[in-house]
TIVO-401265 format. One line per 4 residues: their letters; for each residue x, y, z of C-alpha. Coordinates in steps of 0.1 Angstrom, whole numbers. Layout:
! TIVO-401265
a) X,Y,Z | ...
END
This chain:
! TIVO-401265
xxxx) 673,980,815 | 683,979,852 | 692,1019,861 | 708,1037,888
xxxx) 705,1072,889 | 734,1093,910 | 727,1125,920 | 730,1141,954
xxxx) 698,1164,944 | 671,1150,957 | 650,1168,929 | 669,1159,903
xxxx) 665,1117,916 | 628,1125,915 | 629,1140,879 | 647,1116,868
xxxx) 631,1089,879 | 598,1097,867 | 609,1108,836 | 626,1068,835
xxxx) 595,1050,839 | 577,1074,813 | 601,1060,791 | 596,1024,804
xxxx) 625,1019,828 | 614,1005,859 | 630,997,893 | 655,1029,886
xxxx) 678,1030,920 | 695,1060,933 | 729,1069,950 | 741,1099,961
xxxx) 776,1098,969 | 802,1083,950 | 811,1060,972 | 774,1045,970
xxxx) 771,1045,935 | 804,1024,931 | 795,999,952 | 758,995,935
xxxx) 775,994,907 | 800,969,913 | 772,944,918 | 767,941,886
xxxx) 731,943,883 | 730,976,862 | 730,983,825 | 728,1017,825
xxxx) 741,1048,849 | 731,1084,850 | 756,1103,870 | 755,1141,883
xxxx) 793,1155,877 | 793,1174,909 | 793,1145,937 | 813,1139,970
xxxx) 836,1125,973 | 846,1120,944 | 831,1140,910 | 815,1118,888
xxxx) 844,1125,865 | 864,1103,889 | 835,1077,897 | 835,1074,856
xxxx) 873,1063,857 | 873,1042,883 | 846,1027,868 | 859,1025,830
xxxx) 893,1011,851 | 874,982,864 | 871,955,837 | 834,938,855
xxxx) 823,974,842 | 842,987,812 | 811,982,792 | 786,999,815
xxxx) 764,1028,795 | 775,1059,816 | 759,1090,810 | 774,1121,827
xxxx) 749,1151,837 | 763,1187,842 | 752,1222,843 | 772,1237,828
xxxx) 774,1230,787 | 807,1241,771 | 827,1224,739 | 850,1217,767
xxxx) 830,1202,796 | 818,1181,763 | 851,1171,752 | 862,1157,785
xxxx) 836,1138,788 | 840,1119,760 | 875,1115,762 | 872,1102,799
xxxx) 849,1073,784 | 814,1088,788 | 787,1070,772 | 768,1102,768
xxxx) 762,1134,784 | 729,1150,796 | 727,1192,800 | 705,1204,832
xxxx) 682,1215,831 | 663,1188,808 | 634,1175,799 | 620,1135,790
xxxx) 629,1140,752 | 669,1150,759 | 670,1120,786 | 652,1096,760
xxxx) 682,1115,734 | 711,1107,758 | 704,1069,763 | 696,1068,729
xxxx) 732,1083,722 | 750,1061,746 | 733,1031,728 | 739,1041,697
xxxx) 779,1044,708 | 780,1010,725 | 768,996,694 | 797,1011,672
END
């Protein structure tokens, strides 16, 4: 499963990434704006997206619309990741078409849980 990870944290890229191919996902690509990711991702050569919410310059809340808007990638396993973990922050996400979410900090098991999660929705 081709995946790009976006994140403007160079740490969290590296995490991430390693934490990926532990779990068997290969070739992971990285943005980190939102103008990057969109156009990777409007190549159409990725199944799955792991997106940090805060992002320039637009907040992955707004790369996750303009992605859901697009119909080439209405389909596309988005996962958002934020700091911050409230019923509301939660809520939104979902609502805005989020295949998943993933709480900072985390660990291999809750980022194996998250794209397990947006499978498991995509299936529905």
């Amino acid at each position: 499963m081709k995946t790009l990870v976006v994140t403007a944290f160079p740490t969290i890229a590296k995490q991430l990434n390693s934490m990926l191919a532990s779990l068997g996902f290969h070739g992971t690509e990285t943005a980190t704006d939102s103008d990057a990711a969109l156009t990777k991702i409007g190549t159409g050569t990725f199944s799955l997206v792991l997106c940090d919410w805060l992002l320039e310059p637009e907040s992955g809340l707004d790369l996750l619309g303009r992605v859901r808007a697009d119909a080439r990638t209405t389909d596309l396993l988005f996962v958002l990741m934020f700091a911050e973990s409230s019923d509301e922050k939660i809520e939104r996400t979902r609502l805005s078409g989020a295949s998943g979410h993933l709480v900072k900090p985390f660990d291999v098991a809750a980022v194996n849980a998250a794209i397990a999660g947006a499978r498991t929705m995509a299936n529905a």
